[in-house]
Phi, psi and omega in degrees: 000135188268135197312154175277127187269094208285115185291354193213165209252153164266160187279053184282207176289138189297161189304323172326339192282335188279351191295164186314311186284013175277323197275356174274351175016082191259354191170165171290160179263147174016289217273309198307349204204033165264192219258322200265166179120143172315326206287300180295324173310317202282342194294319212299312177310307189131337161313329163255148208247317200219148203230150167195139024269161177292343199203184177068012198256203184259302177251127180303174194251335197284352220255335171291340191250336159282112198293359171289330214263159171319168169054015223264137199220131172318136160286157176232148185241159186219154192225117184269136167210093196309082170339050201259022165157183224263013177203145172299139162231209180281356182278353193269325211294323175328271199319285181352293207274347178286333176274323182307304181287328166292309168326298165329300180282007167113020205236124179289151186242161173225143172237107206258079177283134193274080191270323161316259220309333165343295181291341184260317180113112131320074175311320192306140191110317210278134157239025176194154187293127171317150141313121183298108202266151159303138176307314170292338170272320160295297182333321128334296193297311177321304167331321179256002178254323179312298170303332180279331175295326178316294183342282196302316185312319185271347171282323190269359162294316176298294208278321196250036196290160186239339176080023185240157167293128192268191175262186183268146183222123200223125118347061193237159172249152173248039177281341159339285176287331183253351195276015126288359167243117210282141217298332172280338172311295165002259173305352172300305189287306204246013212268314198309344219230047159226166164243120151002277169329307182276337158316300191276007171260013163279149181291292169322005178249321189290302188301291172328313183298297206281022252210138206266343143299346174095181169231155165281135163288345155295326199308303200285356179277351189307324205272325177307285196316327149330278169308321182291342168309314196301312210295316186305329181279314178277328150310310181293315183212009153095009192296144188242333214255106181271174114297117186199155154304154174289006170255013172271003204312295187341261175348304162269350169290309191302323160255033170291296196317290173338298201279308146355296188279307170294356162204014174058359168271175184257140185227175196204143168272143149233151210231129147286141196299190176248169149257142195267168182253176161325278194326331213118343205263128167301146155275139187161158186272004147323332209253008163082353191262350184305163173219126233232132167262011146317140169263003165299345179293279194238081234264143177344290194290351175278330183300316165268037175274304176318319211252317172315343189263010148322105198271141184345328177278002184249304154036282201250005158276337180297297197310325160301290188304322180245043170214152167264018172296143174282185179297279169003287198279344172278319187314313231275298207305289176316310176333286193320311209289312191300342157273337204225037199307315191260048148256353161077015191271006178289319192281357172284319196269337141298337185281314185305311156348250230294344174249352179261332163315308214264311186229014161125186166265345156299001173272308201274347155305314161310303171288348180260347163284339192279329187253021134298327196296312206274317198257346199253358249321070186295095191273354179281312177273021147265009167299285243234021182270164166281161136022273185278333142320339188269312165334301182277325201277328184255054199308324187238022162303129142324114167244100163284122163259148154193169194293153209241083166268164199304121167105355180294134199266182178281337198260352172287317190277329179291309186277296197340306179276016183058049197245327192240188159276152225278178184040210190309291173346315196289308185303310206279318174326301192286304189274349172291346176089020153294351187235160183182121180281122132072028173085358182235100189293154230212147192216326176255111167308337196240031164307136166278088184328115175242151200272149199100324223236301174250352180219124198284173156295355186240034190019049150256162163212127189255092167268118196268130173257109188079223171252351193232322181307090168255190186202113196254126184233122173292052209264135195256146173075018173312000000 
């Protein structure tokens, strides 16, 4: 059922708490960046970067989070995640984990899929309009966004306990509220109570207009709808609080202002950093660069692959921002490491972190088979992979299955998967020492494959050509 959509403005606090210097956020205020308080602990990490509005309100924000002051009651905080495809990736995860840590201190958190809001296009960040998606492809993706945040919720309730009573991590879409609300009843209700003005002085409206596609009026209606998600939530459940990337700043000044008005109370933005590539370049798939928590996407070992070639200088800001080790022990984890540089252990211990959220602990098992398999040439963990392991490490490999008839040789085993070329060339691969079963290079074409050996107990045989060229071969009816 959709929120009552309230006609008249409140006699709340004057419009002055809005002036341009409130929107400079240059910094915390006293109380925001003193040493003890949630606000302040996640400032220290580096995770929450900007808090708004900073200052000027009925209630301070830090003041919602101190279990000291009278009246003090858990908060509910919400996180927007638009379904513009079937997976979450790592540029999503900072909020995620920013709802984790309110949850931790006892505060409900929502996790908000934009099954609504989808269809229109976040212009921020962007310099040209999203692809217009089918109603039916989001309502898929939504779906699957829905289950993979349950997914992470339950992993990080299993894997990351603390022994304090946590909070609620509660799940909504907001196609819910609006495929009930009819678009001029809408615009009746909520259109008076924006300005014009103040809509096109966001930097996301500002960049777009000059921008040589223009902006859309669908592009530029988001930030209402946005804001009325804030406003529907604080009404419905009590939400105080948005979460957003720091290119989201727009979008929550606007639904601050909404709600402000339509109820004279105060509600407040915190902002997550954004993540960068080497370049600079946001991670995400506009930028063709994500890394996708799904695992059809992405696989366990690739993620925590992503995250071991993390280089030292980045190192111990991730293990703050994507882990719950306290300070103490990454300070420690760094200590170790300035002695002990090529084991590599802050970036071990973040890849381990960051795949047991994302797929369990059965992921990160995985990823640790995967990578003995490949770098390590663990002839125990290609014993003991699925399938479906071998698929994702050898993700652009050939995978074949066949039947192992009597007398199949190594140069038999070679054309079968196409790996060399037909005749005289194909031999010389093989007797030059170019080819190797299962990590042990073959040298003689008219070897006879033996099992243990050239055939694993889990009837693989991974076969390599050159340095890169791998070939997963199945045998079957062993």
């Amino acid at each position: 059922m959709a929120a009552p959509v309230c006609r008249c403005f409140s006699r709340g606090r004057s419009s002055s708490a809005l002036e341009p210097s409130v929107f400079l956020l240059l910094g915390l205020r006293k109380a925001h960046s003193g040493a003890q308080g949630l606000l302040a602990t996640q400032k220290a990490r580096g995770l929450f970067k900007e808090f708004f509005p900073e200052r000027g309100t009925k209630v301070e924000l830090p003041e919602l989070f101190d279990r000291g002051m009278a009246g003090y009651r858990p908060q509910t905080i919400y996180c927007g995640f638009d379904p513009t495809a079937e997976s979450l990736h790592v540029g999503h995860l900072l909020a995620l984990l920013g709802l984790f840590h309110f949850q931790r201190a006892g505060h409900n958190v929502i996790a908000l899929v934009g099954g609504a809001t989808a269809r229109l296009g976040d212009p921020s960040g962007r310099t040209k309009e999203r692809e217009a998606l089918a109603e039916e492809r989001v309502r898929a993706h939504a779906h699957a966004l829905r289950l993979g945040l349950e997914a992470l919720a339950a992993n990080h309730r299993e894997l990351f306990p603390d022994g304090r009573t946590w909070g609620n991590f509660t799940v909504l879409d907001n196609s819910a509220w609006y495929q009930k609300q009819p678009l001029v009843d809408f615009l009746a209700a909520v259109g008076g109570h924006f300005r014009m003005g103040t809509l096109l002085s966001r930097m996301s409206v500002q960049t777009r207009l000059k921008s040589p596609e223009g902006m859309s009026l669908v592009e530029f209606f988001y930030q209402v709808l946005q804001a009325y998600d804030f406003y529907y939530l604080f009404q419905r459940y009590g939400c105080r609080v948005q979460l957003g990337g720091s290119d989201q700043l727009g979008n929550i000044m606007s639904g601050y202002e909404f709600v402000h008005k339509l109820t004279g109370e105060d509600v407040f933005g915190i902002t997550v950093p954004l993540i960068t590539s080497t370049t600079g370049a946001k991670l995400g798939k506009s930028a063709g660069n994500a890394i996708w928590l799904n695992r059809d996407k992405t696989s366990p070992f690739e993620l925590y692959q992503f995250f071991v070639r993390q280089q030292d200088d980045s190192v111990e800001r991730y293990l703050k921002l994507f882990t719950f080790l306290p300070l103490p022990e990454i300070d420690h984890i760094m200590q170790t490491h300035i002695r002990e540089p090529e084991k590599r252990g802050p970036q071990k211990q973040l890849a381990a972190e960051v795949t047991k959220l994302v797929h369990g602990r059965e992921g990160l098992d995985s990823a640790k088979r995967c990578t003995q398999a490949l770098y390590h040439s663990s002839i125990d963990a290609l014993e003991v992979m699925s399938d479906q392991e071998l698929k994702e490490l050898f993700r652009e490999a050939s995978f074949s299955e066949f039947v192992l008839d009597p007398g199949t040789s190594v140069l038999d085993t070679c054309r079968k998967a196409n790996a060399i070329p037909d005749g005289p060339r194909g031999y010389r691969m093989i007797t030059e020492g170019g080819v190797s079963i299962n990590h042990r290079q073959v040298t003689n074409p008219e070897t006879v494959l033996v099992v243990g050996q050239h055939i694993l107990k889990n009837g693989l045989s991974l076969l390599k050509i050159g340095k890169r060229n791998f070939y997963v071969i199945k045998w079957l009816q062993l």
